[in-house]
C-alpha positions in Angstrom: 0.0 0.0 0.0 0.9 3.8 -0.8 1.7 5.6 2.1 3.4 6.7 5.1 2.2 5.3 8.2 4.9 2.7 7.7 7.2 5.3 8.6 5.1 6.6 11.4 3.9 3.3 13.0 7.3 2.0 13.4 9.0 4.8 15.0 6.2 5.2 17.5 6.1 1.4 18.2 9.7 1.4 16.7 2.9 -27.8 3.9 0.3 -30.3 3.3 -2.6 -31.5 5.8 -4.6 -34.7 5.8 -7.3 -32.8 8.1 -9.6 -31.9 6.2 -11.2 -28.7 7.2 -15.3 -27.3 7.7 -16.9 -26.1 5.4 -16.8 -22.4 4.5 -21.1 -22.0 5.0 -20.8 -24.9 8.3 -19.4 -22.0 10.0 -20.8 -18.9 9.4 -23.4 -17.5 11.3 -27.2 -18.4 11.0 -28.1 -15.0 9.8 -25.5 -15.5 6.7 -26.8 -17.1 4.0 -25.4 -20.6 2.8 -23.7 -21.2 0.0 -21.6 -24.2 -2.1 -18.2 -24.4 -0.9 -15.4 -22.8 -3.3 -13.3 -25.0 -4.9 -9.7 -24.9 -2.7 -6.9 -23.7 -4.4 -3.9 -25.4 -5.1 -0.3 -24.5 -6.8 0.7 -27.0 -9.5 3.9 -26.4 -11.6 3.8 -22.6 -12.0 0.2 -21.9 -11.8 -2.8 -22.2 -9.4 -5.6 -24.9 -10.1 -8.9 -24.5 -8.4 -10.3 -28.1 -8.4 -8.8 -29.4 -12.4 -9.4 -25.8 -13.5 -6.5 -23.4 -14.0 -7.0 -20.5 -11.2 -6.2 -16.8 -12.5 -5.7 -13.9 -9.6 -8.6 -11.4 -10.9 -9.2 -9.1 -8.0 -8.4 -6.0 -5.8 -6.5 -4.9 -2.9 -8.8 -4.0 -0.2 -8.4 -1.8 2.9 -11.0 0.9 3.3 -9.6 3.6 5.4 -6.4 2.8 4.1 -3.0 3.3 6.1 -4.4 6.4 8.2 -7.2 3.1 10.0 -5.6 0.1 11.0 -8.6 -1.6 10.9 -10.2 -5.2 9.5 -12.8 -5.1 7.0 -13.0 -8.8 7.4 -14.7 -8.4 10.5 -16.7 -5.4 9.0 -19.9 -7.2 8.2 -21.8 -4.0 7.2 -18.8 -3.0 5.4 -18.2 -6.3 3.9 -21.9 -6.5 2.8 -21.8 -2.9 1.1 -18.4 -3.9 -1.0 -19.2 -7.6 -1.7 -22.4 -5.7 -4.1 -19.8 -4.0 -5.8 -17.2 -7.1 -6.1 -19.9 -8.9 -7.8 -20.7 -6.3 -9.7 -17.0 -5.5 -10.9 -16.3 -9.5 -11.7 -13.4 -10.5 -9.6 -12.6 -13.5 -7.7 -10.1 -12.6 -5.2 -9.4 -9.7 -3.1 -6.4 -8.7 -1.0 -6.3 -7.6 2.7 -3.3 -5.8 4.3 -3.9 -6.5 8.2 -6.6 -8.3 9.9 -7.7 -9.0 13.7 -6.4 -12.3 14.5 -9.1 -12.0 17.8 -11.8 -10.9 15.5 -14.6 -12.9 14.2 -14.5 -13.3 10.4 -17.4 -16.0 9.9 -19.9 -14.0 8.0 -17.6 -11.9 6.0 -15.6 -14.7 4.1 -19.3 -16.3 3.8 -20.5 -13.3 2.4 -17.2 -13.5 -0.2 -17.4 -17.0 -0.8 -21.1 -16.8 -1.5 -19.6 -14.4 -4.3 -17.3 -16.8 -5.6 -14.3 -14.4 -4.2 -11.0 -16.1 -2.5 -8.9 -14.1 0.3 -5.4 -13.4 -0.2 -4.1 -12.0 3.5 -1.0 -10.4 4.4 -0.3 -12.0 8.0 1.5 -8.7 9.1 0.0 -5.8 11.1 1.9 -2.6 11.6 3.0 -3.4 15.2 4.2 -6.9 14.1 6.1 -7.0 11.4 9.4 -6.8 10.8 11.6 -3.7 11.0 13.9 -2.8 8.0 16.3 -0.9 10.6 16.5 -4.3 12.9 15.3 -7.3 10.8 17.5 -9.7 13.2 15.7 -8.1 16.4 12.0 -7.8 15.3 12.1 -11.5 13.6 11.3 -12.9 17.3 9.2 -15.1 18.8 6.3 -12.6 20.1 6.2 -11.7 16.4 5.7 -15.3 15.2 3.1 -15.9 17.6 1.3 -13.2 15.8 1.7 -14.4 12.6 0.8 -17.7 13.5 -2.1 -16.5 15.2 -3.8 -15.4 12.1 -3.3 -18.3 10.5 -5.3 -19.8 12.8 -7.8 -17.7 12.0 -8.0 -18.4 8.3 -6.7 -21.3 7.5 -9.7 -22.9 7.9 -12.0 -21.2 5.4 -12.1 -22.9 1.6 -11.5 -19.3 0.5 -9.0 -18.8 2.3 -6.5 -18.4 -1.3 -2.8 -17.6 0.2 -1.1 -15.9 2.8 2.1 -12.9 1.8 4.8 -13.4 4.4 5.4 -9.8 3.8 4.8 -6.5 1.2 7.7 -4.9 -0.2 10.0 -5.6 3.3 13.0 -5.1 1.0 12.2 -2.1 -1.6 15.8 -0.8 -2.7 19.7 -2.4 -3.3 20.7 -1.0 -0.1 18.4 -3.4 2.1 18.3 -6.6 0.4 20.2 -7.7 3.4 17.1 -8.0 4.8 16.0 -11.4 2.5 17.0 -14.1 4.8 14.6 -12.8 7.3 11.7 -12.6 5.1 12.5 -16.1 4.0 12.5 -17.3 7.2 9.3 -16.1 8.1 8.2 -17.6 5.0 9.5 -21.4 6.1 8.7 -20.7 9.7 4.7 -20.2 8.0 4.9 -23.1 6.1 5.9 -25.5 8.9 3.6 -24.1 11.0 0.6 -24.5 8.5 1.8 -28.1 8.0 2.8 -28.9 12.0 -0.9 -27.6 12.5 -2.6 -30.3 10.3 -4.1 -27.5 8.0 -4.5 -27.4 4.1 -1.3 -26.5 2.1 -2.2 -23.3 1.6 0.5 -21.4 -0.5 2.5 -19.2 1.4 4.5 -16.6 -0.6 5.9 -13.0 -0.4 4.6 -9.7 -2.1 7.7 -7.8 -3.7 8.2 -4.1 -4.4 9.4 -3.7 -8.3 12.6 -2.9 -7.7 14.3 -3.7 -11.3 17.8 -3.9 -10.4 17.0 -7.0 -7.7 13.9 -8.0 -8.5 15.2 -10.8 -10.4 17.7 -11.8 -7.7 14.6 -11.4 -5.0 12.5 -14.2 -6.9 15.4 -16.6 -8.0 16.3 -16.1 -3.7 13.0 -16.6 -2.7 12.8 -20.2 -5.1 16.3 -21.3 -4.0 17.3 -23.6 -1.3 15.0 -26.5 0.3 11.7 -27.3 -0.2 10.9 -26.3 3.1 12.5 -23.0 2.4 11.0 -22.3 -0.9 8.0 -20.0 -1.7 4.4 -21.7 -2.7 4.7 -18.3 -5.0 6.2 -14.9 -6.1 4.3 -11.6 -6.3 5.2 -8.4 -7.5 4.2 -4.8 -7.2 3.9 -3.6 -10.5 2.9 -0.1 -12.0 4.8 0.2 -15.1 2.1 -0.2 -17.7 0.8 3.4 -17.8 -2.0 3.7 -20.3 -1.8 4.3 -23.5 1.1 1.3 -23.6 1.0 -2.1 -24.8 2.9 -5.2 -23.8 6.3 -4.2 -26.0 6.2 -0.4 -24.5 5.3 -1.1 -20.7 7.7 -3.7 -20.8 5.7 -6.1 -19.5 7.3 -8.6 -22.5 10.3 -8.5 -21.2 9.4 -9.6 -17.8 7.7 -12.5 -19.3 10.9 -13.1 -21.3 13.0 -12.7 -17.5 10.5 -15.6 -15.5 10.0 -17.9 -18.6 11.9 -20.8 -17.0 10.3 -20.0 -13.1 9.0 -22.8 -11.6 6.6 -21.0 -9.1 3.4 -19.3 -9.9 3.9 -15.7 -10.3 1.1 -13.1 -10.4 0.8 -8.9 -9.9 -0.3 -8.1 -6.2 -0.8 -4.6 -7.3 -0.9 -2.7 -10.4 -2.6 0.5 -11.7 -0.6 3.5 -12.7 -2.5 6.3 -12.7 -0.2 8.8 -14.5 -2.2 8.7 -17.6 -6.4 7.8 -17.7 -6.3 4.6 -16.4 -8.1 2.5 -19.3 -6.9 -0.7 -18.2 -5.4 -1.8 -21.1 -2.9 -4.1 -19.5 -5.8 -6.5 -18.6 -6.4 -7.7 -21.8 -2.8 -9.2 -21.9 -2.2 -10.0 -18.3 -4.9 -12.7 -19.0 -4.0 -13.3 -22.7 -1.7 -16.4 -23.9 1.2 -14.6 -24.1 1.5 -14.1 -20.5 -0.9 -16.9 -18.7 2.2 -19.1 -19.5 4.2 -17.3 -16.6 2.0 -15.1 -14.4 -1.6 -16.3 -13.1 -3.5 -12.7 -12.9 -3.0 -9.9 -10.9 -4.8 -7.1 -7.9 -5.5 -4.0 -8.4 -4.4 -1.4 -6.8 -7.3 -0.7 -5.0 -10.4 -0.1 -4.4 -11.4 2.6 -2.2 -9.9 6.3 -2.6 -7.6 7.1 0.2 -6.6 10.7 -0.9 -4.1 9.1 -3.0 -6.3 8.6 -6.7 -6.0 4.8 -6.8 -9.2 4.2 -5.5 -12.0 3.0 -7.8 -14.7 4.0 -5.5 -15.5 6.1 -2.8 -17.2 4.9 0.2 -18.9 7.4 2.4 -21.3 5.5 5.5 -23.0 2.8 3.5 -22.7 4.7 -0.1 -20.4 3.6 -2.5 -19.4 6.0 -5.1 -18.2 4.3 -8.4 -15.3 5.9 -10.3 -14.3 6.0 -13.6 -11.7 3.9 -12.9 -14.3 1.4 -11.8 -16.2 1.6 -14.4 -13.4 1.1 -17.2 -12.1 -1.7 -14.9 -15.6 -3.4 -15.1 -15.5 -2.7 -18.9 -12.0 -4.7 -19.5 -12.3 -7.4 -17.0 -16.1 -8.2 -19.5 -14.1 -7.9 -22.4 -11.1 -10.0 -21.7 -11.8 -13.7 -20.6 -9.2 -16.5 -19.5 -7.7 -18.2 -22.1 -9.3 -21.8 -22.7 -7.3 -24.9 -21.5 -4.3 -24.5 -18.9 -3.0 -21.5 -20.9 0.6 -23.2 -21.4 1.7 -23.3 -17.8 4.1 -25.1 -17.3 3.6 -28.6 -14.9 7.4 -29.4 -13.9 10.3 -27.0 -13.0 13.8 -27.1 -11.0 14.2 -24.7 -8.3 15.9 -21.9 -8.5 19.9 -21.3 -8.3 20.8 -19.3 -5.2 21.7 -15.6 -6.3 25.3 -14.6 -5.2 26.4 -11.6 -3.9 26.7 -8.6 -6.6 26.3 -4.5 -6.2 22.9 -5.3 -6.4 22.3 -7.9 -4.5 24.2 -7.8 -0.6 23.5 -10.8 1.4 26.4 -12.0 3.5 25.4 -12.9 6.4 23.5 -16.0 5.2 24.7 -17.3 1.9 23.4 -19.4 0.0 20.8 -21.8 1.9 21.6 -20.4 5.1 18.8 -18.9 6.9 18.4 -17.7 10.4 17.3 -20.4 12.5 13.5 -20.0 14.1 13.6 -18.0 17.6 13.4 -21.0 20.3 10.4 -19.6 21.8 8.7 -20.1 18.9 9.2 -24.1 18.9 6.7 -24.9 20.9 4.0 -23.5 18.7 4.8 -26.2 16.2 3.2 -28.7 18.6 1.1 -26.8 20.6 -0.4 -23.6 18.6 0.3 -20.1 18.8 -2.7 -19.8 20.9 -5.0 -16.0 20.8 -3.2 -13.5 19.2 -2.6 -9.9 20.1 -5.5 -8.6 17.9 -4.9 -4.9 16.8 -4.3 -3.7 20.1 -1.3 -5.2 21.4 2.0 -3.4 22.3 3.7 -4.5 19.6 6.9 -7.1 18.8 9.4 -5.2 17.3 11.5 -5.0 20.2 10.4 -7.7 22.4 13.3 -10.2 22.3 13.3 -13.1 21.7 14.7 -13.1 18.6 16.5 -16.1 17.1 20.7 -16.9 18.1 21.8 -19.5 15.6 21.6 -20.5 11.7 19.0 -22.8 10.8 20.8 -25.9 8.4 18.8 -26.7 5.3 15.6 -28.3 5.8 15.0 -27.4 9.3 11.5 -26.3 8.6 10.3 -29.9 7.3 7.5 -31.5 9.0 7.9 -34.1 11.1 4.6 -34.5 12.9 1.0 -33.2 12.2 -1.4 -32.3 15.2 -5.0 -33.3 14.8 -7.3 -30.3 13.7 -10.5 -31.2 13.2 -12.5 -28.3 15.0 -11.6 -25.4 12.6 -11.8 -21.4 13.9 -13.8 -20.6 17.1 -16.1 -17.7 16.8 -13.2 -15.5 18.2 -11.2 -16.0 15.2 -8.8 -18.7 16.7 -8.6 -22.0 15.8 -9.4 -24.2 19.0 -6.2 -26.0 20.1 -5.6 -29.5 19.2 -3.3 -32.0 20.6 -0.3 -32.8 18.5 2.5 -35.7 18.3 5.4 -35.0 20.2 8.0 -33.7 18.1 6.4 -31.6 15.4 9.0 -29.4 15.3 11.5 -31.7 16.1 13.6 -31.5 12.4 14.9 -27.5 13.9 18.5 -27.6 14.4 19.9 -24.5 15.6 23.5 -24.3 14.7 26.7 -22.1 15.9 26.0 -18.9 16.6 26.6 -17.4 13.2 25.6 -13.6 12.5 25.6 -10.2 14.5 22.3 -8.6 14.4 21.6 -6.1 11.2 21.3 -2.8 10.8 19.6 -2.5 7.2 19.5 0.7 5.7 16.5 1.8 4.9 14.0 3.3 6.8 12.0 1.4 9.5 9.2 -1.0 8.1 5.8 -2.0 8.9 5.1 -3.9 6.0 1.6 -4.5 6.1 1.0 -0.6 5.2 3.9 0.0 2.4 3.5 -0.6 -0.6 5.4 -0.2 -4.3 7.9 2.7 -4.5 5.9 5.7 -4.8 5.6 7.3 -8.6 
């Protein structure tokens, strides 16, 4: 997201499941209407696959009240009910959520979406827990992990439930990608968790800020390594196609061109320049042939105004204003349909190779598989759940301690045991705690001590309210 409460929040706070979980409808409350449960997605190859079918991100990035109101519209059921009229309406089937209420209730709001046919992608960071740019080694602790973990307890259990970012645009220049090894441990320490929890294998990924010089690097890092350290998925913040353009002038072609050999799905999780009349033109080949081969859809950037002139609506009480932006976004998304078949993704691929240190890319502290090992009070959660969460009113883990003392080896995320879940999320947004083998977390190995804490140099980070480089 666009904005500068990441600046100002932080300085003032400075796998696969055999469970199988309820039913989207089972557990929303009696005054939501039922529905059929969506169709849980899956990655295959380099793509997404709802069910047999081939899955394309079609959606929006959705925060009313934007970074001035850290606030959950998934537990906004008025709210929800107003913008799921206009979701419909606009033809999308996903929408993206910066920061939620892991204490909340969410029942009737992801009913209301699934009733729509609309999947969730959720960034599990809040402002207050998320890791700091300035400190990546001190805020990547175990307070913050129980955070993160917290929330996926809170959605893992829905059907539309699509992904989960392990963090937006963390790293957003040359001079920070230092901070990579800490993003990617999040990303492993969510994937064990998910997996040590006996959810769904929902794919866990990270949203990254277009940075040209290292973007490349970024993804090839992020698909390097382990399977346990690897991403389910890449994303990208993307605003270079500024109407009137086309796929040669945007350069959008020679992105393709770069991630033709990728073996993860890849997809936009936001777009939209709004230096020229935004027409939309870029949807027409994001879901076209000649790039369904490589990237599965995209989120626009977004769809309430914020002061910022992104928004496609304007909300005001329970009135929603549509733009013109929304209306020539409703135009192109009718006009352009997916292409027929799997649209040439690509079913097999190696993982990456491990980028090495350049003037663009500056990771020494962990080379090559090397990853910070998980904070040891975080263990425990493995086997026993991260229990309630800190909601949007706690005090904050940047600086709590706790923060990991060692180097993880490769493959210290792997499952080794599954707990039982069976109960799904309790009406206060948490799943209900299950018992577990011993030894879920068992595989983490926590090496010599082998890095000083960070200093990164860019400018402290909450990354659930940051988004792509400002233009």
């Amino acid at each position: 997201m666009k904005g500068a409460i990441a600046i100002a929040v932080a300085s003032a706070a400075l796998a696969s499941a055999s469970a199988t979980p309820a039913r989207v409808e089972a557990r929303a409350s009696a005054s939501a209407s039922s529905s059929s449960s969506l169709p849980k997605v899956t990655v295959k190859g380099n793509a997404f696959f709802a069910g047999e079918d081939r899955f394309y991100v079609r959606g929006v990035d959705y925060q009313p009240g934007g970074s001035s109101k850290a606030a959950d519209p998934i537990a906004d059921v008025a709210g929800c009910t107003r913008d799921v009229a206009e979701f419909k309406k606009l033809g999308i089937n996903t929408v993206r959520v910066y920061t939620v209420d892991n204490t909340a209730s969410h029942d009737q709001c992801m009913s209301l979406l699934a009733d729509a046919g609309i999947y969730l992608a959720l960034d599990v960071n809040t402002p207050l827990y998320s890791l700091n740019r300035d400190a990546p080694a001190a805020s990547y602790n175990a307070e913050y992990l129980q955070s993160i973990f917290a929330t996926i307890d809170a959605f893992a259990n829905y059907d539309n439930t699509l992904l989960f970012f392990s963090g937006n645009e963390v790293i957003n220049s040359e001079s920070n990608t230092d901070c990579a090894p800490y993003v990617k441990a999040v990303t492993r320490d969510m994937k064990q968790y998910i997996g040590s929890r006996g959810y769904r294998a929902i794919p866990v990924g990270y949203s990254a800020a277009d940075v040209e010089s290292s973007r490349y690097d970024l993804a090839q890092y992020m698909n390097c390594g382990t399977d346990d350290q690897r991403s389910d998925f890449f994303a990208f913040n993307d605003y270079s196609w500024c109407d009137p353009s086309s796929f040669q002038l945007s350069g959008w072609d020679q992105k393709v061109e770069m991630f033709s050999n990728y073996s993860i799905p890849l997809f936009l999780s936001e777009y939209g320049c709004i230096k020229g009349t935004r027409q939309w033109e870029e949807v027409a080949a994001l879901y076209n042939t000649e790039m369904t081969g490589v990237y599965s859809g995209g989120l626009v950037y977004e769809y309430s105004e914020e002061g910022n002139d992104y928004g496609l609506v304007t909300i005001s009480g329970t009135t929603v204003t549509e733009g013109a932006s929304y209306t020539a976004l409703k135009t192109a998304y009718a006009n352009t349909t997916n292409p027929t078949g799997d649209g040439g993704y690509r079913s097999t691929g190696e993982s990456s190779t491990c980028p090495t240190e350049s003037t663009v890319w500056d990771v020494t502290k962990f080379t090559g598989q090397e990853l910070p090992a998980i904070p040891s009070g975080a263990v425990t959660y493995m086997s026993k759940g991260a229990g309630t969460g800190p909601g949007l009113s706690g005090s904050g883990s940047q600086d709590a301690g706790g923060a990991s003392s060692g180097t993880a080896s490769a493959g210290s995320g792997t499952v080794t045991a599954t707990a039982t879940n069976s109960a799904g999320a309790t009406s206060s947004g948490a799943a209900s705690s299950a018992s577990a083998s011993a030894g879920a977390a068992s595989s983490l190995m926590v090496g010599e001590m082998g890095f000083a804490p960070f200093v990164c140099t860019a400018v402290v980070f909450a990354s659930t309210f940051f988004g792509a480089a400002l233009l």
